[in-house]
C-alpha positions in Angstrom: 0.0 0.0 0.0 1.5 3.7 -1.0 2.4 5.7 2.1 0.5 8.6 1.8 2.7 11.7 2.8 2.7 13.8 6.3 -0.2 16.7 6.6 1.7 19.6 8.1 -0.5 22.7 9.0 1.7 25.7 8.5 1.6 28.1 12.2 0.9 31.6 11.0 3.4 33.3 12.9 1.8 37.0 12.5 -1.1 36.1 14.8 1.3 34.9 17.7 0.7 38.4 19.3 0.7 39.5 23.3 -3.0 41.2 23.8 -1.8 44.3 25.4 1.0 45.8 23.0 -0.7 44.0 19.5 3.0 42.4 18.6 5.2 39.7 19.3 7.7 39.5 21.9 10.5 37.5 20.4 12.1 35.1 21.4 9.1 33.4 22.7 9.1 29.8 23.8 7.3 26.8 21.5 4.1 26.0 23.9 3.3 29.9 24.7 3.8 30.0 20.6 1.6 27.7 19.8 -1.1 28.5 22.3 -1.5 32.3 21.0 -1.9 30.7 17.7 -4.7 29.1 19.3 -3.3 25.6 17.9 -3.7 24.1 21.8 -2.9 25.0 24.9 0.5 25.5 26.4 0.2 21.9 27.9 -0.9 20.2 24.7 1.9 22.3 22.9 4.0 20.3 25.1 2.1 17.4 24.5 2.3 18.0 20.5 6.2 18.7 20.8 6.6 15.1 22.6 4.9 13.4 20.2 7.5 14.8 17.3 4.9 16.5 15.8 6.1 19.8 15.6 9.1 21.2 13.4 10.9 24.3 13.8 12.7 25.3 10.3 12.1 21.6 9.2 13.8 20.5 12.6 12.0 18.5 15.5 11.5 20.4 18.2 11.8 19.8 21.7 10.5 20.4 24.8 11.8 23.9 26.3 12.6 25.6 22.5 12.3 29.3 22.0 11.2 30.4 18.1 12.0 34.1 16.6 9.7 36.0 14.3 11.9 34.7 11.6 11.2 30.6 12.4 9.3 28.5 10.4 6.9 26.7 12.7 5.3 23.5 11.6 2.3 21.0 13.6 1.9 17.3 11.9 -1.7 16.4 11.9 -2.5 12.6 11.7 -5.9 11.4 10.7 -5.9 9.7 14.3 -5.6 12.9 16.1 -8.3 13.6 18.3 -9.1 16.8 19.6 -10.2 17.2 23.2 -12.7 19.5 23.5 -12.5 22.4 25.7 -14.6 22.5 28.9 -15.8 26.2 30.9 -17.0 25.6 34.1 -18.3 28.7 36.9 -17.5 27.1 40.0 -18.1 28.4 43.8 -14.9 28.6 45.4 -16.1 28.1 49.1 -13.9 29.6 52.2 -11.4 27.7 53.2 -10.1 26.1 50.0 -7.1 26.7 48.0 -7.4 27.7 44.6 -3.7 26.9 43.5 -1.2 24.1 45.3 -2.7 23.2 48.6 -0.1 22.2 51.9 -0.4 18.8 53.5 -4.1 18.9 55.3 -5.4 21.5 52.7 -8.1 20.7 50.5 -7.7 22.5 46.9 -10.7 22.9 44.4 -10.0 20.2 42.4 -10.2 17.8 44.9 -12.7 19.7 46.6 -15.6 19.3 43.9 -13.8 16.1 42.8 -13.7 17.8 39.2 -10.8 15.9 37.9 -13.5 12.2 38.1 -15.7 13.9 35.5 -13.7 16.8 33.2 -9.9 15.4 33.4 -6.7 18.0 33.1 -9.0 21.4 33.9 -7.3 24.1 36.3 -8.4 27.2 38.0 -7.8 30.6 35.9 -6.7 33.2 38.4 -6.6 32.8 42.6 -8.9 33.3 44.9 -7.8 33.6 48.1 -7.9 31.4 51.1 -10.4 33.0 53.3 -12.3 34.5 50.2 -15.4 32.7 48.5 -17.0 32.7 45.1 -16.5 32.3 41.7 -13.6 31.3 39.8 -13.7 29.6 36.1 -12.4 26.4 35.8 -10.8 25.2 32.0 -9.1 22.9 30.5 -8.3 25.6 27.6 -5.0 27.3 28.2 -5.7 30.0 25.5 -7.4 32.2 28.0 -5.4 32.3 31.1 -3.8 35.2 29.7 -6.0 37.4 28.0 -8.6 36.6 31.3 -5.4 37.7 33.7 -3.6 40.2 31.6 -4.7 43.8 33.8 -4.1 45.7 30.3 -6.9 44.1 29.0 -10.0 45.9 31.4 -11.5 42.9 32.0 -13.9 43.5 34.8 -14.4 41.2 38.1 -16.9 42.0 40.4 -16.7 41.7 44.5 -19.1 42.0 47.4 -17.1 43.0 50.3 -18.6 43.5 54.2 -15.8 45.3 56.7 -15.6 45.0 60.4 -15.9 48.3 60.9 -18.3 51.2 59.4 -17.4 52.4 56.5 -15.5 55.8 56.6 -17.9 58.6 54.7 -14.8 59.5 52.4 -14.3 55.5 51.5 -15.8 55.2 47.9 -14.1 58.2 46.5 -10.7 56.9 48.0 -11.2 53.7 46.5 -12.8 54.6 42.8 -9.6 56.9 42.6 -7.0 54.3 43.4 -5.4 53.5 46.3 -1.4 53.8 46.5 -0.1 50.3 48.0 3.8 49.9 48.7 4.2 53.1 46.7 2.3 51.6 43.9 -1.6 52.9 42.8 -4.7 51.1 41.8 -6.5 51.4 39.0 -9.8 53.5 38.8 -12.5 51.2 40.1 -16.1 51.2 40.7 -17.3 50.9 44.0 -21.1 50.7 44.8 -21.5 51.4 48.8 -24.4 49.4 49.9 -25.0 50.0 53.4 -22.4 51.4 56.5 -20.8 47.6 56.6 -21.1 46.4 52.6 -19.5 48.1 49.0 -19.6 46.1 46.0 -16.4 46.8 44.0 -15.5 46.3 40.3 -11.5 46.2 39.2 -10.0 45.9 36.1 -7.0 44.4 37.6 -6.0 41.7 40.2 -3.0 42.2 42.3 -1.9 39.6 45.4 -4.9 40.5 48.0 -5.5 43.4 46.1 -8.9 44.6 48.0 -7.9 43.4 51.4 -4.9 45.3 51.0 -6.7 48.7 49.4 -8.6 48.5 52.4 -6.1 48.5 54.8 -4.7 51.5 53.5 -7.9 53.3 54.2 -8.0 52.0 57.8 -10.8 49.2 57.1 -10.5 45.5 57.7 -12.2 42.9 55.5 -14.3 40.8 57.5 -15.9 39.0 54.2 -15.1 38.5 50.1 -17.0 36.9 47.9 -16.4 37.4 44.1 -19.8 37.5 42.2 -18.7 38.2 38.6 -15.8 37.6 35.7 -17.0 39.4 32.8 -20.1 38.1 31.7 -19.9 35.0 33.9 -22.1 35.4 37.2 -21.9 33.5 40.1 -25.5 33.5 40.4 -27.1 31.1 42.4 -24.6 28.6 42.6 -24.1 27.2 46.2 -20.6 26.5 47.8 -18.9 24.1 46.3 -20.9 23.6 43.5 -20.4 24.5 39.5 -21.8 24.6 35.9 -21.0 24.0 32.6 -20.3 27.6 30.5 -22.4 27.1 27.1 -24.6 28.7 24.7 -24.0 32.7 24.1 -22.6 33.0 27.8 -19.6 31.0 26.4 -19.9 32.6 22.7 -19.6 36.1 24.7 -16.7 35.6 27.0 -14.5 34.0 24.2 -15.4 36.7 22.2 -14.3 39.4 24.6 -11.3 37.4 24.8 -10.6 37.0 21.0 -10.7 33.4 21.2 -12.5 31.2 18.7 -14.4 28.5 20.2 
């Protein structure tokens, strides 16, 4: 029987762009390459690249390779190949649960909602912290971690915060305005004051303990945070602990936002 020859699909190296400044920042390595070409996720990249079925400049690549604007990239497709179709779940991230790399005697979200039994290799997008609750998307598509993190992209996330102590009556305009932390300022944010104890807050960005530690600098303690919104995704009325699938025009939204074809 004739061998009928290798497929190759030929990486179009002119959409391998970073979101924020709209071109690429060379040398960049193979996986991250291959994932803003939206050919698979970092993690399948690498997957891909094992399998020998990736070429730079006619050369195999391996594992750990950077490419320049210059490089030829090429992906093998077999007619065996079976693509593994992305997953988007909302999931309610309760107190007390790690979103990233739990210690000895910690409990992290995968193992938590026992996710891993029913949707394989997804991961968390983002952190939520310890002692916070609420939503956080789960995925096992690595093209969106970084347009969904990137802070130069203005993508919204919504908070409902209650404080220990009442609020202060200059509090909102301090916050909206942006709060300097270690010599560094917020962003402009939203802030919705709900009663003397409760604000709801939206931020465009999401530094390490960023609200806890805006509030500190105006002299008021977080007693509870509870994320309620990423985008277009709501936590709605999803109880601790508990998720759903992302579908229909919720899903055909959010990639949107993000650029992402589904």
């Amino acid at each position: 029987m004739k061998k009928q020859p290798e497929k190759y699909v030929h990486v179009n190296k002119n959409t391998a762009k970073t979101p924020v400044e709209e071109k690429p920042l060379w040398p960049m390595r193979i996986n991250k390459f291959l994932a803003l070409n939206q050919i698979s996720t970092r993690r399948g990249g690498d997957s891909l690249i094992q399998q020998k079925k990736v070429t730079i400049n006619g050369r195999i690549a391996v594992l750990g390779d950077k490419v320049n604007e210059a490089d030829i990239v090429d992906v093998r497709q077999g007619k065996n190949d079976k693509k593994i179709p992305y997953v988007y779940l909302a999931y309610y991230k309760p107190s007390g649960v790690i979103s990233h790399t739990a210690q000895v005697g910690e409990k992290d979200i995968l193992h938590s909602a026992s996710l891993k039994k029913s949707y394989g290799d997804i991961f968390p997008v983002g952190r939520l912290d310890k002692e916070s609750h609420g939503l956080i998307i789960l995925t096992n598509d690595g093209r969106i971690t970084d347009p969904l993190l990137n802070p130069d992209r203005y993508h919204t996330k919504e908070y409902l915060v209650t404080v220990k102590e009442k609020l202060r009556s200059s509090f909102r305009q301090k916050m909206e305005s942006g709060v300097n932390i270690n010599g560094e300022m917020t962003k402009p944010c939203k802030v919705q004051v709900i009663n003397d104890f409760t604000f709801r807050i939206t931020l465009t960005e999401g530094k390490k303990h960023q609200i806890r530690r805006m509030c500190d600098a105006l002299f008021q303690e977080v007693d509870e945070l509870k994320r309620t919104k990423i985008m277009n995704i709501e936590l709605g009325k999803l109880a601790p602990n508990s998720y759903r699938e992302i579908t229909g025009k919720e899903l055909e939204t959010f990639l949107g936002e993000l650029k992402i074809r589904q």
